[in-house]
C-alpha positions as CSV (number, residue, x, y, z in Angstrom):
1,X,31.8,-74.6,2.2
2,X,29.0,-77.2,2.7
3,X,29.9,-80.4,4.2
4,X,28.1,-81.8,0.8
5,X,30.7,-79.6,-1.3
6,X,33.7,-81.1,0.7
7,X,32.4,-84.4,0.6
8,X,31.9,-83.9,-3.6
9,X,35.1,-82.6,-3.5
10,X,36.9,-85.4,-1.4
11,X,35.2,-87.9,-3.6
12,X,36.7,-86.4,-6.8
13,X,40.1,-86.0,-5.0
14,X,40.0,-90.0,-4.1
15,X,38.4,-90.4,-8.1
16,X,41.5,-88.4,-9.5
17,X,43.9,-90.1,-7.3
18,X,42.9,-93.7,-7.6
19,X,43.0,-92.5,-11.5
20,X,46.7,-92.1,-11.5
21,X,47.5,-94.7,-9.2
22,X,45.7,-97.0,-11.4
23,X,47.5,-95.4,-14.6
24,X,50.8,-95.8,-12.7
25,X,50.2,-99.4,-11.9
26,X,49.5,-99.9,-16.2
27,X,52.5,-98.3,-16.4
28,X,54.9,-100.5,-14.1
29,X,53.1,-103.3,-15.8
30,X,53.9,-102.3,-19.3
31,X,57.5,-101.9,-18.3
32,X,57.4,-105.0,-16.5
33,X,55.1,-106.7,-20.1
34,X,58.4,-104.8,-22.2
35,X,61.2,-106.6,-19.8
36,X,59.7,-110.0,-20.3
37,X,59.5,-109.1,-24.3
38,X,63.4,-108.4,-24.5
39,X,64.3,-111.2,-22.3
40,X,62.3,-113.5,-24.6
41,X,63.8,-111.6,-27.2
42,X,67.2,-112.7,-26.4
43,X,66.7,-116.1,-25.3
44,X,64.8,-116.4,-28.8
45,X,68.0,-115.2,-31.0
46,X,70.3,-118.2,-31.4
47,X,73.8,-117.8,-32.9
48,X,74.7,-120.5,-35.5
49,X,78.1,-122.0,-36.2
50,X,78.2,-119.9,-39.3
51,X,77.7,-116.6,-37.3
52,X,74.7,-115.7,-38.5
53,X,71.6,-115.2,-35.8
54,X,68.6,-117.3,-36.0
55,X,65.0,-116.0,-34.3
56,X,62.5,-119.1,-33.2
57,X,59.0,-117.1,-33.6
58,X,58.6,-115.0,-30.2
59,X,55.2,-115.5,-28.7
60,X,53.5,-112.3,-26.8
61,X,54.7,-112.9,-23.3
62,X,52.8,-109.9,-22.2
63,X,49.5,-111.8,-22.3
64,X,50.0,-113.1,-18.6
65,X,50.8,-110.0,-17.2
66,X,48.2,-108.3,-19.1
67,X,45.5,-111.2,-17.9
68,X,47.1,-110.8,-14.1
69,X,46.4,-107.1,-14.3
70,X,42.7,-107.6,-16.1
71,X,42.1,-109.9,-12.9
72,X,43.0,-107.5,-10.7
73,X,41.1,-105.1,-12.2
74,X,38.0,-107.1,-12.3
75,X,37.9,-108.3,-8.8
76,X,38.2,-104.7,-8.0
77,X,35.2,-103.9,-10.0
78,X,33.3,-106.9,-8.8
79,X,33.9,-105.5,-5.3
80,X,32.5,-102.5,-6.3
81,X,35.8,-100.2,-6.1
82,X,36.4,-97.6,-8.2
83,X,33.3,-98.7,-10.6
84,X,33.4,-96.2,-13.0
85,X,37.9,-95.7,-13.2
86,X,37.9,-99.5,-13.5
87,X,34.7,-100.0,-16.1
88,X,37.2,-97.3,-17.7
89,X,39.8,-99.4,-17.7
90,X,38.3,-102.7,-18.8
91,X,37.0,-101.3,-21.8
92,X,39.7,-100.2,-22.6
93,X,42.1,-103.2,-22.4
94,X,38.8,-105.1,-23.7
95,X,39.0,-102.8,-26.9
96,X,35.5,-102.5,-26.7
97,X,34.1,-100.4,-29.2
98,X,33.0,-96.6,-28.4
99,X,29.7,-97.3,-28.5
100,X,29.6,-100.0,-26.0
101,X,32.3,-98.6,-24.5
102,X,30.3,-95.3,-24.3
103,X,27.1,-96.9,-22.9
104,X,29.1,-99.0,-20.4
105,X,30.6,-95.5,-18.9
106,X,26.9,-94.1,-18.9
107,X,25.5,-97.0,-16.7
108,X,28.4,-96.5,-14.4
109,X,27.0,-92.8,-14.4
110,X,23.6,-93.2,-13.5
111,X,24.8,-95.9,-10.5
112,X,23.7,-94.5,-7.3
113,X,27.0,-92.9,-4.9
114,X,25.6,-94.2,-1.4
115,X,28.3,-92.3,0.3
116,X,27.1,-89.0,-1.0
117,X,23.6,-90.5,-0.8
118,X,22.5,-89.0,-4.2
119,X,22.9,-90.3,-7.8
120,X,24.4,-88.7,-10.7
């Protein structure tokens, strides 16, 4: 193999891996989004004197941890890490629509790899 094949392949290795570890890192923060839900949960459910349970309206305690997470995620992309995994993951959490979200992905495609020194 070609030193230019190894390096392609190294760089989709790193892609694939920095893939999962990014999925796994959504994951710990869902779990962590979920924990804060039932805790809320439970703090929101009041007993009255009659027995019966009472629940004050439950607010989405998720959105800080899902804004701490966006942050990260953009100040990775803004660094210029992982451009196309985190444009990925942006749009997603955005919701953008597949169009946009599609054209977004393409621009990440046609953004030069300087350590390959080609572009896609």
């Amino acid at each position: 193999m070609s030193a230019e094949e190894l390096q392609a392949q190294l760089a989709e290795k790193t892609t694939l891996l920095s893939e999962a570890r990014l999925k796994e890192q959504g994951f710990v923060e869902r779990i962590h989004s979920l924990e804060d839900k039932i805790k809320c949960f439970h703090r929101a459910t009041v007993v009255t004197h009659l027995g019966s349970t009472y629940k004050e309206p439950v607010y989405n305690s998720s959105e800080p941890t899902e804004m701490e997470y966006l942050r990260k995620v953009l100040f990775e992309y803004m660094m210029g890490r992982e451009t196309k995994t985190m444009a990925k993951v942006i749009t997603s959490m955005l919701k953008f629509p597949p169009d946009q979200a599609q054209k977004v992905l393409e621009n990440e495609d046609t953004k030069a790899m300087p350590w390959l020194g080609l572009s896609v």
